[in-house]
N, C-alpha and C positions, 0 to 999 in steps of 0.2 A: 180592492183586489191586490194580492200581495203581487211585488214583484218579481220578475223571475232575478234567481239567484239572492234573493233572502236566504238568509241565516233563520232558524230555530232556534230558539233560546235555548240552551244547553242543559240539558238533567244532570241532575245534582244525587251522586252516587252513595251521599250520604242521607240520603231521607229513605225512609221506610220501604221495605219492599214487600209487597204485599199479594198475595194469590186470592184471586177471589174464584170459588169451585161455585157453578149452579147452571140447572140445565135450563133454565127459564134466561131466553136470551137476550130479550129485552130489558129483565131486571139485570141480566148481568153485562150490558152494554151500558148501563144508567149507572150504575155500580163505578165500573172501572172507569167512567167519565169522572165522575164526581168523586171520586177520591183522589183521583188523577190531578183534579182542581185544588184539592184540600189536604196538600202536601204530603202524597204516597206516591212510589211505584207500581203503579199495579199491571200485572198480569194474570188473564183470564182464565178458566180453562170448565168446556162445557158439562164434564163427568170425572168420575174417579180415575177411570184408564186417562184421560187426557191429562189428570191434575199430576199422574207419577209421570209421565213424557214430561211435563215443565221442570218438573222438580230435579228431574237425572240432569237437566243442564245449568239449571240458577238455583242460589237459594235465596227464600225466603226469611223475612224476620218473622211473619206472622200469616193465618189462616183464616181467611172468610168462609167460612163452608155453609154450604146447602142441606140440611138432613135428610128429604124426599128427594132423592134420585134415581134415577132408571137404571138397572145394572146393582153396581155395588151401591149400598147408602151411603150416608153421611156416617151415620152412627158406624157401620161399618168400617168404614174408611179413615177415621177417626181412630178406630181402636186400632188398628192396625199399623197406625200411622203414631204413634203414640208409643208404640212398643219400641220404635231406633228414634225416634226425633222428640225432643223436648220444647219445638218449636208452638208457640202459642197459638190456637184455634177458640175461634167465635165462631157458633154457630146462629146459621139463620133458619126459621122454620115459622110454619103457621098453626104448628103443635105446641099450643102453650099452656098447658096442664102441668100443677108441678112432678107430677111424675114423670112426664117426657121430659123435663128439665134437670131432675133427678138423673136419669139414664145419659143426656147429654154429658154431664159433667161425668160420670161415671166413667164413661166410654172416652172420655179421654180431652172433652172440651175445657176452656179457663173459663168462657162466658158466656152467656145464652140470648139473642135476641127476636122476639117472636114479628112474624110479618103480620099485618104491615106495620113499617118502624121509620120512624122521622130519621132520616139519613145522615144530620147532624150531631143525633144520638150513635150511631154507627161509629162516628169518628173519634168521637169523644171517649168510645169503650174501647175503641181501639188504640188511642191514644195512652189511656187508663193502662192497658193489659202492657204496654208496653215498658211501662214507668215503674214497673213491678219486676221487671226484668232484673236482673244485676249487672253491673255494666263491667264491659270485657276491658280487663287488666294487661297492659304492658307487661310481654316476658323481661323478667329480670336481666339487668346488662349481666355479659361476665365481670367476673373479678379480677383482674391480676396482681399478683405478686411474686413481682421479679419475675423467674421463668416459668411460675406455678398461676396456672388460670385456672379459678374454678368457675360451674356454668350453675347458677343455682335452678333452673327450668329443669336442666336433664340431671341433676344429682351428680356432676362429672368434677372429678379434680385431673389436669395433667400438666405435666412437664415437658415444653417443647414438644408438641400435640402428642405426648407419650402418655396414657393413660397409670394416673396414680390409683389403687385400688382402696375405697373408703369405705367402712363398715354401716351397718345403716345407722348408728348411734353419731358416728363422725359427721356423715354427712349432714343431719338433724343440725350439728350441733353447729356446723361452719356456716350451715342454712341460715340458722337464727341470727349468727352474728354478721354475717355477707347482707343481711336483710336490713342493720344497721351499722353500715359504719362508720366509725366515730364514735359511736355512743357506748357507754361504759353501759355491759348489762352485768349485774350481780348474780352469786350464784343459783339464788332463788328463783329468779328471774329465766336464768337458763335450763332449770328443774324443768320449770312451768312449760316453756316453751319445747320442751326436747321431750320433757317426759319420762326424764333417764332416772332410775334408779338408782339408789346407794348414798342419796344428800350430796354434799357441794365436795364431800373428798371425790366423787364418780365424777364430776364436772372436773377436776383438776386432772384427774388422770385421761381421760381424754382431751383435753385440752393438750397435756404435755404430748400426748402418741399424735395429735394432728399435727403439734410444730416439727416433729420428725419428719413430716411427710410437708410441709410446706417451705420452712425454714433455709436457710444457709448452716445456721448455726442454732440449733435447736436451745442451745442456755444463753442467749445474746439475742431474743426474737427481738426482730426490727418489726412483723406484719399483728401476728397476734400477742397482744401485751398485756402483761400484767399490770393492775392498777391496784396499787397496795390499799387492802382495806377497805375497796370498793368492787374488785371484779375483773372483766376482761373485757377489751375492746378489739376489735378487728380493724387494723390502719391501712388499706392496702394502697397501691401505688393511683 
């Protein structure tokens, strides 16, 4: 018997968080036990109406749904669900003809599992769906130089929080180089990456209209430099 005033060993807001949707309440008590156990978050919810009340307050990495529910379906709920969230959904069902598996994915599921299903297969596919993911990127720090900060996330250059106005071809092109600094890219290289027309004379004449708007001394650049024979680099403070 525990003691009074034990501690809970603490959850860990980095593991998976999971909604498991099904009106069978027993499967979905056995469910949210054993994933619980098998390193997810999970929360439960009995139907579609119950599954959107969870969702308006936490969100989810990933979706266990039910296809045969009372009310709205699975497959319903799914497609609909599908149209504003990109979030991954595994469907459970005891419809396992490949044309209900066909429609599953159709309607908007990543994976299809039919009941009854070995629980450790469950994990394993949930596991799977998630490694397929892309994993979320750090916003780029800003940049500064001197009094000039640009923010490469929002496309922003200013001066002393004063907004410098960059054309879409600038921004591209301070992008590319803020994305490496230090490194010498050539003007091939900055083509590629900008996109900009007109060959490497269109790279230089932009180049030259960004040191006006960055610069102290736009023929004397200390941030964006010229590297004879090789290209341009971005040095910033």
């Amino acid at each position: 018997m525990m003691a009074t005033g034990a501690s809970k060993k603490p959850v860990d807001p980095d593991l998976p968080h999971v909604l498991v949707v099904d009106d069978d309440n027993r499967l979905r008590d056995l469910l949210g036990k054993f994933l619980g156990e098998n390193g997810f978050l999970v929360v439960t919810a009995s139907d579609a109406v119950d599954a959107r009340a969870k969702m308006k307050t936490l969100a989810f990495d990933i979706l266990v749904l039910d296809l045969m529910m009372p009310g709205e379906s699975g497959l319903d709920f799914a497609e609909d669900f599908r149209r504003t969230s990109k979030v991954p959904i595994l469907m459970l069902t005891a419809m396992g003809e490949p044309e209900n598996r066909i429609e599953g994915l159709e309607r908007g599921a990543d994976d299809y599992l039919v009941k009854p299903f070995e629980p450790r297969e469950l994990v394993l596919r949930l596991h799977n769906i998630l490694r397929r993911l892309p994993s979320p990127t750090e916003p780029q720090a800003n940049v500064s130089m001197g009094d000039v900060v640009f923010s490469p996330s929002r496309g922003e250059l200013s001066r002393d929080g004063r907004p410098i106005r960059l054309t879409d071809v600038e921004t591209t092109l301070l992008g590319a180089l803020a994305k490496q600094p230090g490194e010498i890219l050539d003007r091939e290289e900055l083509i590629s990456l900008t996109g900009a027309g007109g060959g490497g004379r269109a790279i230089d004449v932009q180049v030259t209209r960004l040191r006006r708007k960055i610069e102290q001394d736009p023929k004397l650049p200390r941030y964006l430099q010229t590297v004879r024979g090789k290209g341009y680099v971005l040095r910033p403070d």
